[in-house]
C-alpha positions as CSV (number, residue, x, y, z in Angstrom):
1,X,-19.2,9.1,-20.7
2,X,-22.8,8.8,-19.6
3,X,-24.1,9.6,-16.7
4,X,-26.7,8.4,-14.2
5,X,-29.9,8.0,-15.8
6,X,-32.7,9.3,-14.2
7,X,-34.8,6.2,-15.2
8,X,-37.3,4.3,-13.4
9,X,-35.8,2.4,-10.6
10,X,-37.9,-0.4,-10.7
11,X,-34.9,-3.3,-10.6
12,X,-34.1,-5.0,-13.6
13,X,-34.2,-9.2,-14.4
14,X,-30.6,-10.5,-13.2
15,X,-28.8,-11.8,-15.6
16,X,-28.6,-14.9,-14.0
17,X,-26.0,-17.9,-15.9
18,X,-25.2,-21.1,-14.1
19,X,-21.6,-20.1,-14.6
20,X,-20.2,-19.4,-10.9
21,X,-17.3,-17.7,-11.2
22,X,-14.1,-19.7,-9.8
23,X,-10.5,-18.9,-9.1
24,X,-9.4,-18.9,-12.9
25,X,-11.6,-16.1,-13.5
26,X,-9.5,-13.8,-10.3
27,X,-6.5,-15.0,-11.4
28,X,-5.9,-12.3,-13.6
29,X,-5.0,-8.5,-13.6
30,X,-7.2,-6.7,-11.3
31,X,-8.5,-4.1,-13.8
32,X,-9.8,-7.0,-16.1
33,X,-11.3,-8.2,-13.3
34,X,-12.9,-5.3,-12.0
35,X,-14.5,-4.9,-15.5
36,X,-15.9,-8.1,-16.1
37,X,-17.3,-8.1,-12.5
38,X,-19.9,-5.2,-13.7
39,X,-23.7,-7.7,-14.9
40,X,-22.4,-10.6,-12.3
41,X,-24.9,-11.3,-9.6
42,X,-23.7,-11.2,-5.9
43,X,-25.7,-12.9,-3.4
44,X,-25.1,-13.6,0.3
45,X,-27.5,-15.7,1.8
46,X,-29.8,-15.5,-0.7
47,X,-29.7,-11.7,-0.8
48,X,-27.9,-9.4,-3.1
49,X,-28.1,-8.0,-6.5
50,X,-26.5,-7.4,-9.9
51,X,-22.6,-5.8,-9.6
52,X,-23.0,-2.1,-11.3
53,X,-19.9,-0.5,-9.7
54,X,-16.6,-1.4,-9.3
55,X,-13.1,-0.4,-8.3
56,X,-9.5,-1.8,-8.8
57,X,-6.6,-1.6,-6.4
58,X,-3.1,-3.4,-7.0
59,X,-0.1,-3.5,-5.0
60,X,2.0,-1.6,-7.2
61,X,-0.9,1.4,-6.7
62,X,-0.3,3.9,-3.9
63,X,-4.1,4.6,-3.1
64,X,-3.8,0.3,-2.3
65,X,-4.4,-0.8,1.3
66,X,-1.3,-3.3,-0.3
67,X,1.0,-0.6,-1.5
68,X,3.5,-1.3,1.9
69,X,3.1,-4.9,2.2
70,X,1.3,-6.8,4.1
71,X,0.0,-6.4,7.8
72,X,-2.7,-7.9,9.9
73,X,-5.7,-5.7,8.4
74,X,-4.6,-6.6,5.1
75,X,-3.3,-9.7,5.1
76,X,-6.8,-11.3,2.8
77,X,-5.3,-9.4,-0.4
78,X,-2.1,-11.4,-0.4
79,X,-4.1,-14.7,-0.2
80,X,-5.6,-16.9,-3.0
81,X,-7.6,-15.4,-5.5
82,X,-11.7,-15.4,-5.0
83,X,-11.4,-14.6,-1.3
84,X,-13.1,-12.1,0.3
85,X,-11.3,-9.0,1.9
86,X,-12.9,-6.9,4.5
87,X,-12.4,-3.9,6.3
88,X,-13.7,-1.7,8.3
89,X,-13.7,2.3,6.2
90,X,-13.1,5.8,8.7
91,X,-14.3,3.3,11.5
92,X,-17.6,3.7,10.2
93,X,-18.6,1.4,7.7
94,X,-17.4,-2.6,6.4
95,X,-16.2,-2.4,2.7
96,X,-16.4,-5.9,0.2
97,X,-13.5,-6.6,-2.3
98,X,-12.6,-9.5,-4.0
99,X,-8.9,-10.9,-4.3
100,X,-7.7,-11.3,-7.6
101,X,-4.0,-11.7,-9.1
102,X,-1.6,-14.1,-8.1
103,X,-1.2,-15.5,-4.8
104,X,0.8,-12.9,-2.6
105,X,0.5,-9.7,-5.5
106,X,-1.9,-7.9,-3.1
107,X,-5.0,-6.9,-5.4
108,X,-8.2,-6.8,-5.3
109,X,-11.4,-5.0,-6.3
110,X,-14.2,-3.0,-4.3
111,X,-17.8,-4.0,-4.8
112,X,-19.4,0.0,-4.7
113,X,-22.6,-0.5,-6.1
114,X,-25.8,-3.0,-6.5
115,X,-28.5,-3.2,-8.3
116,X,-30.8,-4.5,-5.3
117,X,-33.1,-7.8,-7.0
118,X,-33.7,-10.4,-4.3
119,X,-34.2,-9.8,-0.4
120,X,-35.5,-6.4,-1.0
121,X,-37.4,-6.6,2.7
122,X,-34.2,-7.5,4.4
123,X,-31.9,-5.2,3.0
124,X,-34.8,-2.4,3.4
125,X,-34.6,-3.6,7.2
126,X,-31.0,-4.0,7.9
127,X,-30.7,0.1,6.3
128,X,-33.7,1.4,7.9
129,X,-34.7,3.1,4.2
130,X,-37.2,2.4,1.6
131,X,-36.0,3.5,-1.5
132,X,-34.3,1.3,-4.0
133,X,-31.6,3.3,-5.2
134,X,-30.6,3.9,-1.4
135,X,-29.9,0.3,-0.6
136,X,-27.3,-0.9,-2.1
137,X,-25.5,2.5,-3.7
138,X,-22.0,2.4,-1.8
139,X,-19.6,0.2,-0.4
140,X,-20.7,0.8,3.2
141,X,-24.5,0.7,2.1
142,X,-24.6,-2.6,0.0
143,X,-23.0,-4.3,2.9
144,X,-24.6,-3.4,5.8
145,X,-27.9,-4.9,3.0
146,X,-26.3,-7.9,2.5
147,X,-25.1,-8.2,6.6
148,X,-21.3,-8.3,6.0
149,X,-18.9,-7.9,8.2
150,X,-15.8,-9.0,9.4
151,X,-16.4,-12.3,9.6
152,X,-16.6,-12.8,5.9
153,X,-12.6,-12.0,5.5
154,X,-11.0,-14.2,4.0
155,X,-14.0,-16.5,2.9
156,X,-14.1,-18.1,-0.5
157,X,-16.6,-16.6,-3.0
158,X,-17.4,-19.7,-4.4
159,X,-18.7,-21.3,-1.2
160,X,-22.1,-20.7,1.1
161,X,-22.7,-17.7,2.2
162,X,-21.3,-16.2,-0.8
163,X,-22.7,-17.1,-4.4
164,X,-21.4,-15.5,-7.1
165,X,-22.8,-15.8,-10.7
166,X,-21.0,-14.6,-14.0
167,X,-22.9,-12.4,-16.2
168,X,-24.6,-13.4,-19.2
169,X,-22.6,-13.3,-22.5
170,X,-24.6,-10.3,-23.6
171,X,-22.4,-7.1,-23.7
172,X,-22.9,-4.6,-21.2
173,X,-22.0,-0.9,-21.9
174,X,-19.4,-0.4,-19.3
175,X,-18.1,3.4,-18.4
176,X,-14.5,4.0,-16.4
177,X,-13.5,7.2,-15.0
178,X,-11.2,8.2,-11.7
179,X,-11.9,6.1,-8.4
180,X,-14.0,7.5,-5.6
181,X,-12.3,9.0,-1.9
182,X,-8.4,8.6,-2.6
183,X,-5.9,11.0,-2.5
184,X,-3.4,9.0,-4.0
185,X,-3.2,8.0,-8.0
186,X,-6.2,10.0,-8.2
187,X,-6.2,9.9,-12.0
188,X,-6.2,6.2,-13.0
189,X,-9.6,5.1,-14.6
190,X,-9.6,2.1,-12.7
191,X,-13.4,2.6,-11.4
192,X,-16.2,1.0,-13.6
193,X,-19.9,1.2,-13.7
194,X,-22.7,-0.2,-15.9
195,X,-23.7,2.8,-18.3
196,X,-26.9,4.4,-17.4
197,X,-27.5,2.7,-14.3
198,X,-29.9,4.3,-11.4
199,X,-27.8,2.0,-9.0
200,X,-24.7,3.4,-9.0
201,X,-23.1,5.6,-6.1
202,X,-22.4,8.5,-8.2
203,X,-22.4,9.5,-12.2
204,X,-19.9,9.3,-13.9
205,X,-18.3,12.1,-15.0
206,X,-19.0,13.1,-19.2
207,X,-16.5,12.6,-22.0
């Protein structure tokens, strides 16, 4: 597999469609979703990006927040699909997935990475860095950018703040390899990143 480019990071043209993605498209198993997330453009309140990274969890998956059933921190995975689920990461940091599967399965996948393209000076603000590739490369990163937090649990992706835009029917060279920080299911290729891209959190390891 390919791994980061060391390209320019001068951000790309989104590839913006009129297409917002809706509750058929997270209806489905959470690996398919977590693939085709990778070209859609996430925006909260105007500012966000292009997906780049992603990574799948399902209930059935020990390294899942799900894997025991539900409790109060969780309880946004076992809801509809096309919700929102945060949480807060070592106490540290908020993390952003999106619920996908049936109603009550427990999955959902973690946005990890953005390509930053529309409230660069805001996101620059709200992490206190100038560099592109520093804004939005990491779950904890991209949403302290886009000014998540808890509040957004539970919120539908297809309604204000949230707009969410499926890529464009061009096919995008997408790369999988083990997830990032578990120490559970460690080998399942269940995280996904756009080939090439500057924007990611880290490489992804060679075939």
């Amino acid at each position: 597999m390919d791994a980061v480019s060391e390209r320019s990071t001068e951000p790309a043209q989104p590839a913006r469609a009129a297409q917002t993605l809706d509750e058929r498209f997270f209806a489905r198993p959470v690996v398919a979703v977590a693939r085709d997330l990778i070209g859609s453009t996430l925006m909260l309140d105007g500012i966000g990006g292009i997906i780049v990274e992603t990574e799948a969890y399902d209930r059935e998956d020990p390294a899942s927040h799900s894997f025991s059933g539900p409790t109060r921190r969780n309880a946004a995975m076992f809801g509809p699909p096309g919700r929102a689920y945060v949480y807060r990461s070592y106490g540290i940091h908020w993390c952003l997935n999106f619920v996908c599967g049936d109603e009550g399965r427990g999955s959902a996948v973690l946005i990890r990475a953005l390509e930053p393209t529309a409230g660069l000076d805001t996101m620059r603000s709200r992490r206190g860095v100038a560099e592109m590739r520093a804004l939005c490369a990491g779950p904890g990163r991209l949403t302290q950018a886009l000014g998540i937090t808890i509040a957004h649990d539970s919120l539908s992706l297809r309604q204000p703040p949230f707009d969410l835009e499926a890529r464009s029917g061009t096919a995008l060279p997408i790369v999988a390899g083990p997830r990032i920080g578990i120490s559970k299911a460690v080998d399942l290729p269940w995280r996904f990143g756009l080939a090439g891209s500057p924007f990611l959190s880290r490489s992804f390891p060679k075939a």
